[in-house]
N, C-alpha and C positions, 0 to 999 in steps of 0.2 A: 732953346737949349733947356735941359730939364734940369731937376733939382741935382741931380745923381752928379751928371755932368760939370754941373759949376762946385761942386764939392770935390769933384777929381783933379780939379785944375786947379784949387785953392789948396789943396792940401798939398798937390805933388809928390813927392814919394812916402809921404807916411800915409795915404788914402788908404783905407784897409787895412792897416795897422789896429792893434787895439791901445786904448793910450793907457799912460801911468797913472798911477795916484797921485805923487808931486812930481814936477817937471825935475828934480833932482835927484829922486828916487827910482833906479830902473827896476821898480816893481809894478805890473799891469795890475789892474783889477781884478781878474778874474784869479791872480795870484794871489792876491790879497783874501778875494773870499772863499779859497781853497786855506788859506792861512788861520781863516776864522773857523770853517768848518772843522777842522782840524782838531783844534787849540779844544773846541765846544765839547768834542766826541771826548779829547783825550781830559777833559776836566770832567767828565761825567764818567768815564770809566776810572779814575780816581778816587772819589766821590762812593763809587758801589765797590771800589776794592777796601776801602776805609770802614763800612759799612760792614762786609764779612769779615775784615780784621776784628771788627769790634765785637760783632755779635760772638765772633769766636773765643777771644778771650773772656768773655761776662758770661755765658752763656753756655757755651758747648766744651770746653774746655773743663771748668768745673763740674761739670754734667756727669762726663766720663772719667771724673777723679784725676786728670791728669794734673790740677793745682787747683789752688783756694784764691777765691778772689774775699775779701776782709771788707 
């Protein structure tokens, strides 16, 4: 009997399942590192919207007289 085999028979119905993170957590893995990629993207698009805020008030705002930065 092969590896495959004695892993289908030990697991039983969760064989091909993907598992959780914690066993009390019904979040899979692959959840989870969609959860990160996620979280990553939307902290760096944060990050470059904080960036044109600022450049824009210091910078380009005063530039075209629309206020005085002191």
């Amino acid at each position: 009997m092969g590896e495959s085999k004695r892993r289908k028979e030990a697991l039983g119905e969760k064989y091909g399942q993907e598992s959780t993170i914690l066993p009390w957590l019904p979040i899979t893995k692959s959840q989870g590192e969609r959860f990160a990629k996620l979280t990553n993207r939307g902290t760096w698009l944060g990050i470059i919207l904080l960036i044109v805020y600022w450049v824009t008030i210091r910078f380009i705002g005063p530039a075209f007289g629309w206020w005085q930065v002191d």
